[in-house]
C-alpha positions in Angstrom: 5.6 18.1 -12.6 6.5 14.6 -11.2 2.7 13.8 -10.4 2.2 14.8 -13.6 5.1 12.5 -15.2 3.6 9.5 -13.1 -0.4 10.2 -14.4 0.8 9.9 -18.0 3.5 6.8 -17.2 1.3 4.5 -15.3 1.9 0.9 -16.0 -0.9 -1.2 -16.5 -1.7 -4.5 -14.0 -0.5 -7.8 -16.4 -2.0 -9.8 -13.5 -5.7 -8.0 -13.8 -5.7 -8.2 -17.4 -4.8 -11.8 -17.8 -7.5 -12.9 -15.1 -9.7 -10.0 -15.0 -9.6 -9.8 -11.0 -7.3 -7.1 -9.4 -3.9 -8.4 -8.3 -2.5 -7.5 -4.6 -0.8 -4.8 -5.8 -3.3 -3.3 -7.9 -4.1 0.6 -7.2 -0.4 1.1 -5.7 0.2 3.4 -8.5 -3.0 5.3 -8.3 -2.6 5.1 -4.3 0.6 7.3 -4.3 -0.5 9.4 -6.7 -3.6 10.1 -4.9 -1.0 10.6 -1.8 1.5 13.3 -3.7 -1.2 15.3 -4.8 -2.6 15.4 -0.7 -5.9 13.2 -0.9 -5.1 10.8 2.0 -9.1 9.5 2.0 -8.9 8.1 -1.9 -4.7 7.1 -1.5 -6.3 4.3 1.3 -9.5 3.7 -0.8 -7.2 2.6 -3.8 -5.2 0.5 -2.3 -4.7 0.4 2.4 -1.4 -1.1 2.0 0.1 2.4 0.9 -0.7 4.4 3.8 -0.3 1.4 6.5 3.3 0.9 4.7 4.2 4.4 4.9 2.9 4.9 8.8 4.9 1.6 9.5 7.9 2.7 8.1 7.9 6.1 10.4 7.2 3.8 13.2 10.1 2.0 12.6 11.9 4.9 11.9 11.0 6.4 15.2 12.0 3.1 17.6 15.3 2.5 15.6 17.3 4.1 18.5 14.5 4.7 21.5 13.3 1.1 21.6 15.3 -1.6 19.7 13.7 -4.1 21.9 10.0 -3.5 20.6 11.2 -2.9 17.0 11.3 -6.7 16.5 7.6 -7.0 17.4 6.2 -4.0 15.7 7.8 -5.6 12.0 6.5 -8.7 12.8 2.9 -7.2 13.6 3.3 -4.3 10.7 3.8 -7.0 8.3 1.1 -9.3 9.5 -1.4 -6.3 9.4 -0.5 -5.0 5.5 -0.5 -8.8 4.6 -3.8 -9.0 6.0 -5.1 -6.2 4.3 -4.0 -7.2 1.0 -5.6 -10.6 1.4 -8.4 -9.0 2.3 -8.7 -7.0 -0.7 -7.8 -9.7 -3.1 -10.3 -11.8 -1.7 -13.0 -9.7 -1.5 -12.0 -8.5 -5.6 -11.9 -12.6 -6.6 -15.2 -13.8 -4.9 -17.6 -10.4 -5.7 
Protein backbone atom coordinates (compact mmCIF):
# COMPACT_ATOMS: atom_id res chain seq x y z
CA UNK A 1 0.00 0.00 0.00
CA UNK A 2 2.65 2.73 0.98
CA UNK A 3 5.17 1.44 -1.76
CA UNK A 4 2.47 1.63 -3.89
CA UNK A 5 1.44 5.40 -2.82
CA UNK A 6 5.29 6.34 -3.36
CA UNK A 7 5.50 4.52 -7.14
CA UNK A 8 2.61 6.74 -8.28
CA UNK A 9 3.86 10.03 -6.19
CA UNK A 10 7.42 10.18 -7.29
CA UNK A 11 8.76 13.69 -7.72
CA UNK A 12 10.73 14.31 -10.63
CA UNK A 13 14.67 15.65 -10.37
CA UNK A 14 14.31 19.74 -11.35
CA UNK A 15 18.19 19.58 -11.24
CA UNK A 16 18.43 16.63 -14.09
CA UNK A 17 15.85 18.21 -16.19
CA UNK A 18 17.25 21.64 -16.23
CA UNK A 19 20.93 20.25 -17.05
CA UNK A 20 20.24 16.95 -18.33
CA UNK A 21 22.93 15.30 -15.92
CA UNK A 22 21.61 13.46 -12.71
CA UNK A 23 21.87 15.60 -9.55
CA UNK A 24 23.54 14.05 -6.17
CA UNK A 25 20.42 13.07 -5.03
CA UNK A 26 19.03 11.57 -8.00
CA UNK A 27 17.63 7.78 -7.61
CA UNK A 28 16.98 8.46 -3.64
CA UNK A 29 13.43 7.89 -4.43
CA UNK A 30 13.76 4.93 -6.53
CA UNK A 31 16.60 3.67 -3.98
CA UNK A 32 14.08 3.39 -1.09
CA UNK A 33 11.55 2.07 -2.98
CA UNK A 34 13.73 -0.52 -4.31
CA UNK A 35 14.68 -1.02 -0.33
CA UNK A 36 10.74 -1.38 0.98
CA UNK A 37 9.90 -3.77 -1.50
CA UNK A 38 13.38 -6.01 -0.21
CA UNK A 39 15.81 -5.62 -3.40
CA UNK A 40 18.92 -4.43 -1.54
CA UNK A 41 21.25 -5.17 -4.88
CA UNK A 42 19.12 -2.51 -7.24
CA UNK A 43 18.31 0.07 -3.83
CA UNK A 44 22.55 0.58 -3.90
CA UNK A 45 22.69 0.42 -7.84
CA UNK A 46 20.24 3.49 -7.81
CA UNK A 47 21.69 5.46 -5.72
CA UNK A 48 24.91 3.99 -2.68
CA UNK A 49 24.14 6.75 -0.49
CA UNK A 50 20.82 5.07 0.71
CA UNK A 51 22.09 1.95 2.04
CA UNK A 52 25.57 3.52 3.35
CA UNK A 53 23.17 6.19 5.15
CA UNK A 54 20.96 3.69 6.54
CA UNK A 55 24.04 1.18 7.85
CA UNK A 56 25.59 4.47 9.26
CA UNK A 57 22.75 5.44 11.07
CA UNK A 58 22.52 1.75 12.96
CA UNK A 59 26.14 2.25 13.64
CA UNK A 60 25.52 5.27 15.34
CA UNK A 61 22.64 3.97 16.87
CA UNK A 62 24.60 1.07 18.33
CA UNK A 63 27.75 3.25 19.90
CA UNK A 64 25.37 5.93 21.32
CA UNK A 65 25.78 4.42 24.81
CA UNK A 66 28.76 1.48 24.38
CA UNK A 67 31.30 3.80 22.93
CA UNK A 68 30.68 7.61 23.00
CA UNK A 69 34.27 8.09 22.52
CA UNK A 70 34.52 6.51 18.88
CA UNK A 71 31.07 7.98 17.88
CA UNK A 72 32.78 11.26 17.11
CA UNK A 73 35.11 9.51 14.52
CA UNK A 74 32.73 7.18 12.98
CA UNK A 75 30.33 10.59 11.91
CA UNK A 76 33.22 12.20 10.79
CA UNK A 77 34.34 9.08 8.56
CA UNK A 78 30.50 8.02 7.72
CA UNK A 79 30.02 11.34 6.36
CA UNK A 80 33.31 11.58 4.46
CA UNK A 81 32.52 8.10 2.85
CA UNK A 82 28.58 8.98 1.63
CA UNK A 83 30.08 12.38 0.46
CA UNK A 84 32.52 10.52 -1.43
CA UNK A 85 30.17 8.36 -3.01
CA UNK A 86 27.95 10.96 -4.20
CA UNK A 87 30.79 12.84 -5.79
CA UNK A 88 31.71 9.97 -7.22
CA UNK A 89 28.50 9.33 -8.89
CA UNK A 90 27.93 12.92 -9.94
CA UNK A 91 31.12 12.96 -11.48
CA UNK A 92 31.12 9.99 -13.23
CA UNK A 93 27.09 10.98 -14.59
CA UNK A 94 28.64 14.80 -15.69
CA UNK A 95 31.88 13.59 -17.61
CA UNK A 96 30.30 10.10 -19.39
Amino acid sequence: MLVDYLERNQQPCYFKSTFGVECLGCGTQRSVLDLLQGDIQQSFFDQPAVLLFIIYLVGIVMLWKSKPSILKHFIIYGFSIIGISLITRFSFNFFL
